[in-house]
N, C-alpha and C positions, 0 to 999 in steps of 0.2 A: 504494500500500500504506500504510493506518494502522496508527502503533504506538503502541501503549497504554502507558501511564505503569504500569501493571502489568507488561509485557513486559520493558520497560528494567529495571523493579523486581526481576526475577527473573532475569535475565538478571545484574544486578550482584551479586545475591544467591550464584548458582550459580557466577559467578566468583569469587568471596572464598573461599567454601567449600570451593573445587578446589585453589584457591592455600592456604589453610589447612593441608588435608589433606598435599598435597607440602612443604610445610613441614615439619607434625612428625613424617614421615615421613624429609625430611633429619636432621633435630635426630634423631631414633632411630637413624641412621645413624651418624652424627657421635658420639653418646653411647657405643654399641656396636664404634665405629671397624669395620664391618665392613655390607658392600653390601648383605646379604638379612639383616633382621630377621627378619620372618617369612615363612617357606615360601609362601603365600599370596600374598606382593607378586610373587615372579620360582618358581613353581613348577620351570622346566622348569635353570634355576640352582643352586635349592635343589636338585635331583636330585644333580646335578655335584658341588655341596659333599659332599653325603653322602656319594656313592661313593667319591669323592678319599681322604675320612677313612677311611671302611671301609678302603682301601687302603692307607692310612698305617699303619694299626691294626695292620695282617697285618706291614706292614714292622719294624713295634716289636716285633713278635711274635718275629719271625725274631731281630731282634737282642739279643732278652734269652737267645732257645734257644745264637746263637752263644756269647754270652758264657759260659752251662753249657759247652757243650762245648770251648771254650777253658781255663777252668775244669778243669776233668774231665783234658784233655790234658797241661796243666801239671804236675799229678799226678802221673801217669801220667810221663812225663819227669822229672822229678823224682829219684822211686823207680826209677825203673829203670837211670838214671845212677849214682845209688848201688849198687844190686844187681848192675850190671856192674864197681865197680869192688873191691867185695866178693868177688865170684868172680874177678876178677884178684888178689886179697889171698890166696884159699884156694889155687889155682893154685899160686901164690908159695911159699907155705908146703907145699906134696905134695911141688913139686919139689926143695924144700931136705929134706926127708922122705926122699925115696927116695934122697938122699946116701948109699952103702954105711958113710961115717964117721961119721953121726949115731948117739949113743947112744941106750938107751932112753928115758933122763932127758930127753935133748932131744928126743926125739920125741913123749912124754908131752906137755912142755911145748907143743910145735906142736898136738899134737890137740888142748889145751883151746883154745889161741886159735882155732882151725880150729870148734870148738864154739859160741866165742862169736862167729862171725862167719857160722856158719850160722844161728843163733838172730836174730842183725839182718837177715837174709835173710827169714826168715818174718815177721818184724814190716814188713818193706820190703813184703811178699807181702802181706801182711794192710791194707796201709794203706788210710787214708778220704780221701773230696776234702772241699773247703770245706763241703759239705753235709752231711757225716757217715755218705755211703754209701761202702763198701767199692767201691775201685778195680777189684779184677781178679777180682770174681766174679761177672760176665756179669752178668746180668737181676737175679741174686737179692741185689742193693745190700746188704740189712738183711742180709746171714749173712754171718760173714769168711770168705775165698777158702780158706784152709786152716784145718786143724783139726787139731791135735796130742793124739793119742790116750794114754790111757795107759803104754801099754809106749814111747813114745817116736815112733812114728813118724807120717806126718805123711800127713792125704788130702785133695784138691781138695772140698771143699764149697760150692762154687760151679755154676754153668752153662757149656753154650755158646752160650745165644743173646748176640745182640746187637741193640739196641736202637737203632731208626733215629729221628732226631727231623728235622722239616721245616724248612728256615733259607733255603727261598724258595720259589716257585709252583712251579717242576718238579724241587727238589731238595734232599734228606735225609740228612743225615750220622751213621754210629752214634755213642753216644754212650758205649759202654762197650766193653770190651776181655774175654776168659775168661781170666782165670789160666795156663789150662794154654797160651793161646797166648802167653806172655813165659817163665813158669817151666816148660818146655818135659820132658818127658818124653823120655827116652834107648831105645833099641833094645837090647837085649841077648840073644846069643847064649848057651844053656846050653850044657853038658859033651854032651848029647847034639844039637848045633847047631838045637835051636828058639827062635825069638825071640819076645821077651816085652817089653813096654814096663814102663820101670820112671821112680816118679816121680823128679819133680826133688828133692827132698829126701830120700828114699830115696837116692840116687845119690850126696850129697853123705854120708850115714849113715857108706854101704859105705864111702865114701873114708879117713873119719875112723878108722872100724873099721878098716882096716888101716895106716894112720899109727900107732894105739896099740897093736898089735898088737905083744906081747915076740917074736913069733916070728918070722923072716925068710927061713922056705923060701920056693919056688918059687911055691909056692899065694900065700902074700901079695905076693910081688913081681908077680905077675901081676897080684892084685887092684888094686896101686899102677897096674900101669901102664893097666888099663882105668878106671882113678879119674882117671889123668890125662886117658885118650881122651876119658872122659865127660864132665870139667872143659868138656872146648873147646866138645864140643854143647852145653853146657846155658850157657856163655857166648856161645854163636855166637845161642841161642835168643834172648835177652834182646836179645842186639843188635840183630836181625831187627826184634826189638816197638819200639825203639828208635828203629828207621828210620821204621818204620812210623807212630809217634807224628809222627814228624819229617814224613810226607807229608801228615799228615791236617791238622797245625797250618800249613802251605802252605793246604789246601783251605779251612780255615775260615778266615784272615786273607783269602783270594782271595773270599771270598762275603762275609766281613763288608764288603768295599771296594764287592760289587758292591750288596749291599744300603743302604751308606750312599747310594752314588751315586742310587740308585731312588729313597729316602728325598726327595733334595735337588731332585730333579726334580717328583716329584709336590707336595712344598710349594712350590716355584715356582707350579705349575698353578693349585694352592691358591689361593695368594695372591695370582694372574691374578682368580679369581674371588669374590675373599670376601672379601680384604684392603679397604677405603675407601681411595682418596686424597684425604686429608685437604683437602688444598690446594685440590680441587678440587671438594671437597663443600664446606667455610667461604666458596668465592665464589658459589658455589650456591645457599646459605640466603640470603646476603647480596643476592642477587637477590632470590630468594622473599619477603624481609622487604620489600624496597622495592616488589615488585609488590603485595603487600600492603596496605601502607600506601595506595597508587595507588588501589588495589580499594576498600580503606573509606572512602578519601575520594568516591571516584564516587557509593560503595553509601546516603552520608550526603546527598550532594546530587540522587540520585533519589528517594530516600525522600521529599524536600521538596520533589519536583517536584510540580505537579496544573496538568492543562491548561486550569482554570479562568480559571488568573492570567492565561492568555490571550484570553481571551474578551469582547469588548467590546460 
């Protein structure tokens, strides 16, 4: 077999150019500190990266929803820790009330505090989370939960849905709560025994109305003492939502843990496949450059071969 001084010539040619090529191909590596520059060099890798991120994506997703509704629960616990201990404060006040020895004066004096601590009730009722939507009026965030009408009395202007938001691949947490299920509505029996639900603030009205009341037949000690019965549901209510808050902030601290864990897994996988070892790419080039230099000195001294020089 004869080999042509053009073969070798191309031959040293198409090795430098290879060796070149994988060179600034490490150097892009190395620059980028990451294994796939472009989708092209490792297609079926670049796939992997992408979906990994997609993945990550959804995981970040999840964890900004958790922290809303963390957010949102805090609230929500908050105000209703206060509202429970407001309605232990009005309690407080009926049952020193319905003392046969309170005077009118003092019982005046109880009604207005009793007034002013139904009034921080409603503003407790009415509050916003960090974001500036209303707490306890379901769906309808923009409208406060309650609404205080002219003549004084007080209506649920809010909803009952609730609002589920997604905080992983097969599971969704609500993220609001309806008013009427913390500020709870009372049963009440009339004179001729039908029952009729009567709101939360309504219940606490009647109360106050017979606390100032100068009269003290039958009729108004009756009214005291279903003001007290009612005191306990519409404190039993609050504390129900209470608890309730108390399970839900379990579930999201329990999925925020399970989504970091997810988070720390997949950016492992991540960085299995996309991360550069550095150390390991710098002895790399460092080859590359020396096979190089090898290469152009071969590529220099075929160039300047011709089978002439042999020829006698």
């Amino acid at each position: 077999m004869q080999i042509s001084t053009s073969y070798l010539f191309d031959r040293s040619s198409k090795q430098m150019v290879n060796i070149q090529n994988d060179l600034a191909k490490s150097q892009a590596q190395i620059s980028a500190q990451k294994q796939v520059v472009n989708p092209s060099d490792a297609p079926d890798q670049a796939a992997t990266i992408t979906r990994l991120k997609s993945v990550i994506g959804r995981q970040d997703t999840y964890s900004t929803a958790l922290n809303q509704v963390q957010a949102r629960l805090d609230a929500e616990s908050t105000n209703l820790t206060s509202a429970s201990d407001v309605l232990v404060r009005i309690k407080e006040l009926a049952v020193q009330a319905n003392n046969g020895t309170q005077g009118q004066v003092s019982r005046q004096a109880i009604a207005t505090e009793m007034k002013g601590l139904r009034d921080q009730l409603l503003s407790l009722a009415n509050s916003t989370d960090p974001t500036g939507n209303y707490v306890f009026s379901g769906s309808k965030v923009h409208t406060p939960a309650f609404t205080q009408n002219p003549d004084g009395s007080v209506e649920y202007t809010g909803d009952q849905t609730r609002m589920n938001v997604a905080v992983g691949e097969q599971r969704t947490i609500p993220i609001n709560r309806p008013g009427t299920n913390a500020f709870v509505r009372v049963v009440r029996t009339d004179e001729l025994g039908q029952k009729q639900g009567v709101g939360f603030f309504t219940a606490i009205d009647d109360l106050i109305g017979a606390v100032q009341n100068p009269e003290r037949g039958p009729e108004v000690i009756a009214q005291m003492q279903r003001g007290l019965t009612e005191m306990d549901a519409l404190h039993n209510g609050v504390v129900m939502a209470q608890a309730e808050v108390g399970t839900d902030m379990k579930v999201v601290e329990q999925q925020g843990a399970v989504v970091d864990d997810t988070k720390l897994s997949l950016k492992v996988a991540l960085s299995n496949v996309e991360d550069l070892d550095m150390t390991t790419a710098v002895t790399n080039m460092q080859k590359l450059m020396l096979s190089l230099e090898a290469a152009q000195s071969t590529f220099a001294k075929t160039s300047q071969m011709s089978l002439f020089k042999y020829l006698g």
